[in-house]
C-alpha positions, 0 to 999 in steps of 0.5 A: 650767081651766089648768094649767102643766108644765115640765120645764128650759127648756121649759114648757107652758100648757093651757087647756081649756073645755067647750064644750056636749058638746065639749072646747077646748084651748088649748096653748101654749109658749116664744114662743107662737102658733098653729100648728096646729089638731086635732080629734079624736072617736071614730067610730062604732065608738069608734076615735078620728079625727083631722084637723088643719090646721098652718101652712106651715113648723110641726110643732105638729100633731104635739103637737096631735094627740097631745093631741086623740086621747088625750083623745077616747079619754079622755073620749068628747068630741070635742076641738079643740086649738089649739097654738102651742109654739115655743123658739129653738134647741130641742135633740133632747132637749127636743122630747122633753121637750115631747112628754112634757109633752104625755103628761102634760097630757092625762093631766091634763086626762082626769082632771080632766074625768072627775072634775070636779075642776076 
């Protein structure tokens, strides 16, 4: 399943696959790349865990993590997001419109894999 959000000059793709039980998201936006690399599941007393690797000088760990806990606590599935968002002269706004694209695509993404409706 992909999806794609915009909002102004900033735009998001989601690219999400099940893997046997697991969930694998690819997130991408502007020049995109890879970045950073989260994965998150629900211990065994259902409180999500996070972990994630970022590449030296980028933040996309902060999206990328953002998106793995929300559908782990989603879904029940453990979720590896690979992200790479990067546009030239980003404003403080913008940022904000990305985190807000990435609120919604993994509200996007719970529902159509709660559903199955992809």
């Amino acid at each position: 399943m992909t999806f794609i959000l915009g909002k102004d000059r900033v735009d998001l793709t989601v690219t999400i696959t099940e893997l046997g039980g697991d969930i694998f998201v690819m997130m991408n936006g502007g020049n995109s790349h890879a970045g950073a690399m989260a994965m998150a599941f629900l211990d065994s007393d259902g409180a999500p865990e996070v972990s994630s690797l970022v590449a030296k000088g980028h933040r996309d760990d902060i999206p990328a993590r953002l998106m793995a806990e929300e559908i782990a606590v989603g879904t029940g599935r453990r979720t590896a997001v690979v992200c790479g968002i990067h546009f030239d002269d980003i404003t403080r706004e913008e940022i904000e419109n990305v985190m807000s694209l990435v609120r919604d695509a993994s509200r996007r993404a719970v529902s159509a894999l709660t559903l199955k409706t992809f």
